[in-house]
C-alpha positions as CSV (number, residue, x, y, z in Angstrom):
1,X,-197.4,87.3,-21.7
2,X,-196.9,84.8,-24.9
3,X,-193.8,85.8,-27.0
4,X,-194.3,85.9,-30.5
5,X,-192.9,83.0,-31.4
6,X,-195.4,81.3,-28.7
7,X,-197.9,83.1,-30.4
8,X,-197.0,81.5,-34.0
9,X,-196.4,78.9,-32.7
10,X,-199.8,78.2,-31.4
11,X,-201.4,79.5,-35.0
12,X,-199.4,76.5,-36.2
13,X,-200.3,73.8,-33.7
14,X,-203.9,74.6,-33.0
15,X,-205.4,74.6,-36.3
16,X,-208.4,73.1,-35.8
17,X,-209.5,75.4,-32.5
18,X,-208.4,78.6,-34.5
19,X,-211.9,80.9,-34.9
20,X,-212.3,80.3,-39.0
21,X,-211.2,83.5,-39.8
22,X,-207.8,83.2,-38.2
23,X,-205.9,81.4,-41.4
24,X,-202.6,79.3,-40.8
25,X,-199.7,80.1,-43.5
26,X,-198.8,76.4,-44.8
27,X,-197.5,77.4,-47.9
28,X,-195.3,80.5,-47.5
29,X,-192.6,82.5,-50.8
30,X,-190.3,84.9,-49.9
31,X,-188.2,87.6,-52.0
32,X,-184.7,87.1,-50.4
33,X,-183.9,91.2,-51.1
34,X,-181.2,92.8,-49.9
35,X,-178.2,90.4,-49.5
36,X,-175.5,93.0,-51.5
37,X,-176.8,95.9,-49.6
38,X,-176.1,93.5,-46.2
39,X,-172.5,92.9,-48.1
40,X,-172.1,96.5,-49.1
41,X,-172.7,97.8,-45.4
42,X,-170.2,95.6,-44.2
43,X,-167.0,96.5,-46.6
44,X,-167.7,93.1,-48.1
45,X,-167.6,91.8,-51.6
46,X,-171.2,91.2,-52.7
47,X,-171.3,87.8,-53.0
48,X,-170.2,87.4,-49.6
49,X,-173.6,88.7,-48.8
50,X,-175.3,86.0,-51.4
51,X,-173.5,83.5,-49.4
52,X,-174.4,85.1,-45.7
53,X,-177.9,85.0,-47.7
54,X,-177.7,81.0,-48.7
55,X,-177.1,80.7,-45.0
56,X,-180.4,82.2,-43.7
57,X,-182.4,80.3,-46.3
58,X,-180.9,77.1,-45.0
59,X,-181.5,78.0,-42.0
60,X,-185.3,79.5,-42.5
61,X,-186.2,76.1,-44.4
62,X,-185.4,74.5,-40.9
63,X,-187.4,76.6,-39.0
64,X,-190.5,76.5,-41.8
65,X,-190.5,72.9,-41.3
66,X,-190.8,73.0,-37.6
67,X,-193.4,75.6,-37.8
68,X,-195.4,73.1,-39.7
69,X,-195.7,75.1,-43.0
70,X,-195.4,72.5,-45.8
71,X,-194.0,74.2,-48.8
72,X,-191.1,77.2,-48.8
73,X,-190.5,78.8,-51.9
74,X,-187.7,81.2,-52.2
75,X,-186.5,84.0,-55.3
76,X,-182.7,82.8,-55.5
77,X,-182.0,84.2,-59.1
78,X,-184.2,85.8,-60.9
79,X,-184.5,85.9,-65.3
80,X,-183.7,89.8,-64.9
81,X,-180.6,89.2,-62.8
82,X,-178.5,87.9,-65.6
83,X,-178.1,92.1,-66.5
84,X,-175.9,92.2,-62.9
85,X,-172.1,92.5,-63.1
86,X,-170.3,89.4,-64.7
87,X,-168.5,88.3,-61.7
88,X,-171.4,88.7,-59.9
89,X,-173.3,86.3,-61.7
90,X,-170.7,83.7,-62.1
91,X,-170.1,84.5,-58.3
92,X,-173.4,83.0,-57.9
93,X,-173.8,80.2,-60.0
94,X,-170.6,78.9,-58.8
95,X,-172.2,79.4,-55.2
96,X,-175.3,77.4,-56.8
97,X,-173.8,74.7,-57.9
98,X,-171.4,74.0,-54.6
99,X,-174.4,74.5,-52.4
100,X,-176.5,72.2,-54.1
101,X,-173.5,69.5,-54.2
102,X,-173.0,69.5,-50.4
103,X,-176.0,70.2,-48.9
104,X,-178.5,67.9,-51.0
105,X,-177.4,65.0,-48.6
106,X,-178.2,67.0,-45.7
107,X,-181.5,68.1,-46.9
108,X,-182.5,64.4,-48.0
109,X,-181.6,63.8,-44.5
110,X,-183.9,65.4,-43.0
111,X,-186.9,64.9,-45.2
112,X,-187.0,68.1,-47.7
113,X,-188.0,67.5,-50.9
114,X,-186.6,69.9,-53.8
115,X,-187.5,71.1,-57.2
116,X,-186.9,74.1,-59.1
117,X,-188.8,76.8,-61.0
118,X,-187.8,78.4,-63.7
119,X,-186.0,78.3,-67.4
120,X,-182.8,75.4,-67.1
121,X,-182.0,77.3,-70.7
122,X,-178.9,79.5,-70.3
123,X,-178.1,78.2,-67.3
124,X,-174.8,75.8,-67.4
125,X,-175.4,72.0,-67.8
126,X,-173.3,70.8,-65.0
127,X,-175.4,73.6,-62.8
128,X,-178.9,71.9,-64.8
129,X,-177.7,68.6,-64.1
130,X,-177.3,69.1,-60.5
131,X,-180.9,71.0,-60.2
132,X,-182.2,67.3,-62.2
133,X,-179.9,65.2,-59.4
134,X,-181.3,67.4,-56.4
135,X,-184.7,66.9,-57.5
136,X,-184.4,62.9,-58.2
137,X,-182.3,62.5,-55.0
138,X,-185.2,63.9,-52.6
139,X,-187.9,63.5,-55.0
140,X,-190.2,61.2,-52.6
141,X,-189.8,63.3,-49.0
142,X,-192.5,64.2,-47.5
143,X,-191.7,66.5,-44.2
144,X,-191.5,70.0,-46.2
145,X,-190.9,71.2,-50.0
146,X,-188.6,73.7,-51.0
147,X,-189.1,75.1,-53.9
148,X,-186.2,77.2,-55.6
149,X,-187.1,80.1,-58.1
150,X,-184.1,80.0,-60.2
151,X,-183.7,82.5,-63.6
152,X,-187.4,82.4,-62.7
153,X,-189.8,85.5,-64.1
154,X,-193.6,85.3,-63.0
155,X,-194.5,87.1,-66.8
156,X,-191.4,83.9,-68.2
157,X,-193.8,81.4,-66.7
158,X,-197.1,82.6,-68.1
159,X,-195.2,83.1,-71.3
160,X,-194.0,79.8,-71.1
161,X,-197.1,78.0,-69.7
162,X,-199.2,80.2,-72.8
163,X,-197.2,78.2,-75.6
164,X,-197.9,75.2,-74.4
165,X,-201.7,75.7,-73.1
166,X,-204.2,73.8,-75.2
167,X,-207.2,74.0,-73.2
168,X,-210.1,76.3,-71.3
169,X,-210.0,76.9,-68.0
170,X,-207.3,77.7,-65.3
171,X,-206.6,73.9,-63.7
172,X,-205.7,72.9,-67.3
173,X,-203.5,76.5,-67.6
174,X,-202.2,75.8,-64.2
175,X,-201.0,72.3,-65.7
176,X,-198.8,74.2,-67.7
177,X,-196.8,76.3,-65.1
178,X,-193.4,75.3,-63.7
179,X,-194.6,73.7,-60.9
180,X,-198.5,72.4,-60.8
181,X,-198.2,71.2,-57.7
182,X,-197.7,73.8,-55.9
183,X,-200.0,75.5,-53.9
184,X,-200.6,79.3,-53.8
185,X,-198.8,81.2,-51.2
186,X,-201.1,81.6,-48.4
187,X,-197.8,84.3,-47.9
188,X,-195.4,86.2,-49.7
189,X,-192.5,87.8,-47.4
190,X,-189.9,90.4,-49.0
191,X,-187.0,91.5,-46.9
192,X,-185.2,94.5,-47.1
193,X,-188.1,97.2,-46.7
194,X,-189.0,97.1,-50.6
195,X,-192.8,96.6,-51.3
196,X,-193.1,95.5,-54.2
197,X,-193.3,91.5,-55.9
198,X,-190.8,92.2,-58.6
199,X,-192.0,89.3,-60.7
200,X,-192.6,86.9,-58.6
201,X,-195.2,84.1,-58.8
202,X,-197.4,86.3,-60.5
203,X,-200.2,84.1,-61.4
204,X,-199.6,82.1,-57.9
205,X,-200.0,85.3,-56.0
206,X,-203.4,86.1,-56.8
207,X,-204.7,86.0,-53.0
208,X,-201.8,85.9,-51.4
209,X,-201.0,88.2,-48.3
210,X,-198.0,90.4,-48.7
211,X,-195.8,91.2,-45.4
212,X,-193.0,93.2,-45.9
213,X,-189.9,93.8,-43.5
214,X,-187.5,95.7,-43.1
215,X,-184.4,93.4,-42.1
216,X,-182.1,92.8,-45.2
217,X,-182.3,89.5,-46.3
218,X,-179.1,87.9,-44.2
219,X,-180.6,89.4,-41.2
220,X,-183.9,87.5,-41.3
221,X,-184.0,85.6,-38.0
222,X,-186.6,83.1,-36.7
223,X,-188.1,85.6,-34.6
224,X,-188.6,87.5,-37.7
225,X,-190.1,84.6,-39.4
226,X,-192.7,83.6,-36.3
227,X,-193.8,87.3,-36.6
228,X,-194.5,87.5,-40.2
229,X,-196.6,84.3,-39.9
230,X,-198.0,85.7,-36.5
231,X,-198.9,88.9,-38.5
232,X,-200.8,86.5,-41.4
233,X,-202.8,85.0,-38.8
234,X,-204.1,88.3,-37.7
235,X,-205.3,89.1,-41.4
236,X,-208.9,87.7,-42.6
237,X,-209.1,86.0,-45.8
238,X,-212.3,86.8,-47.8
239,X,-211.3,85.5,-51.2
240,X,-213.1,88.7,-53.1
241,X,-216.1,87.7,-50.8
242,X,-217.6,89.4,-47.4
């Protein structure tokens, strides 16, 4: 019997055999939830579980890209976050700004390309600078994008993308979103047994399919991440058609 890893790995690799209402996941977002509860149930200070939580993404970016799904988004910090404890916060973005600083070369390395969604005001300018660095540094790799929601708000971006709008129809609103190259998620993952998107890519997510788990964020595995797309192939995309 095929694991289900063999099994997603199959949905990626035999694209064009699949029946045409078995979908492949190329472009996959997921909520990273749960990361102080991990922390919490261990004794641990919190932001030892947002760095057990950095981890898994690093590691889950690896095993997107050899799953063949071409851009990973992920919610790192969100605009409502900012209301969490102080050293919390500056926990984090002293986190963000040493992760970024050693393991841009890595990622370059291996072919990830990097950008950032979200408002750069309020957050510090030796953190923005980096983000600008990252971004320049891997700007013309090709094997994968990551895309990092940072003090990122889905109803931000619309707000945001609104002021600046000037024209008529959605490509030329889409134009004026953080990121118009992205794609829509074909998937949105959230750990940690919440159901719920918790504004995230709000006008991205207008087809997307939802798969929630219950792991906490730090305890997402590969296996877990072949069965969430495994699950996506199972589903049938209609589009609001028949």
């Amino acid at each position: 019997m095929d694991t289900v890893g063999e099994r997603a790995s199959a949905a990626a690799d035999q694209g064009s055999e699949r029946a045409p209402d078995r979908p492949v996941a190329r472009y996959v977002a997921i909520i990273t939830d749960g990361n102080g509860r991990w922390a919490r149930s261990r004794g641990l200070p919190v932001n030892e579980g947002h760095r057990a939580g950095a981890d898994t993404v690093k590691d889950r970016l690896k095993d997107a890209a050899d799953l063949g799904i071409e851009e990973f988004t992920v919610y790192s910090f969100s605009t409502e976050n900012w209301s969490r404890p102080v050293e919390e916060v500056q926990g984090l973005m002293e986190m963000f700004s040493e992760r970024i600083a050693r393991e841009t070369p890595e990622l370059d390395r291996e072919g990830v390309r990097m950008r950032f969604i979200g408002r750069r005001e309020g957050v510090g300018e030796r953190l923005a600078e980096q983000m600008d660095w990252a971004e320049e540094q891997t700007r013309a790799n090709t094997r994968i994008t990551m895309f990092v929601a940072f003090n990122y708000g889905g109803r931000a971006e619309i707000l945001d993308a609104a002021r600046r709008f000037q024209g008529s129809t959605e490509e030329e609103f889409r134009a004026c979103l953080y990121a118009p190259e992205m794609h829509d998620p074909d998937l949105i993952i959230r750990t940690s047994g919440e159901r719920r998107l918790s504004n995230y890519l709000l006008w991205q997510s207008a087809y997307s399919e939802l798969v929630f788990r219950e792991e906490l964020w730090p305890d997402f595995t590969r296996e877990a991440l072949e069965e969430s797309l495994a699950e996506f192939a199972e589903r049938r995309r209609r589009f609001g058609g028949r």
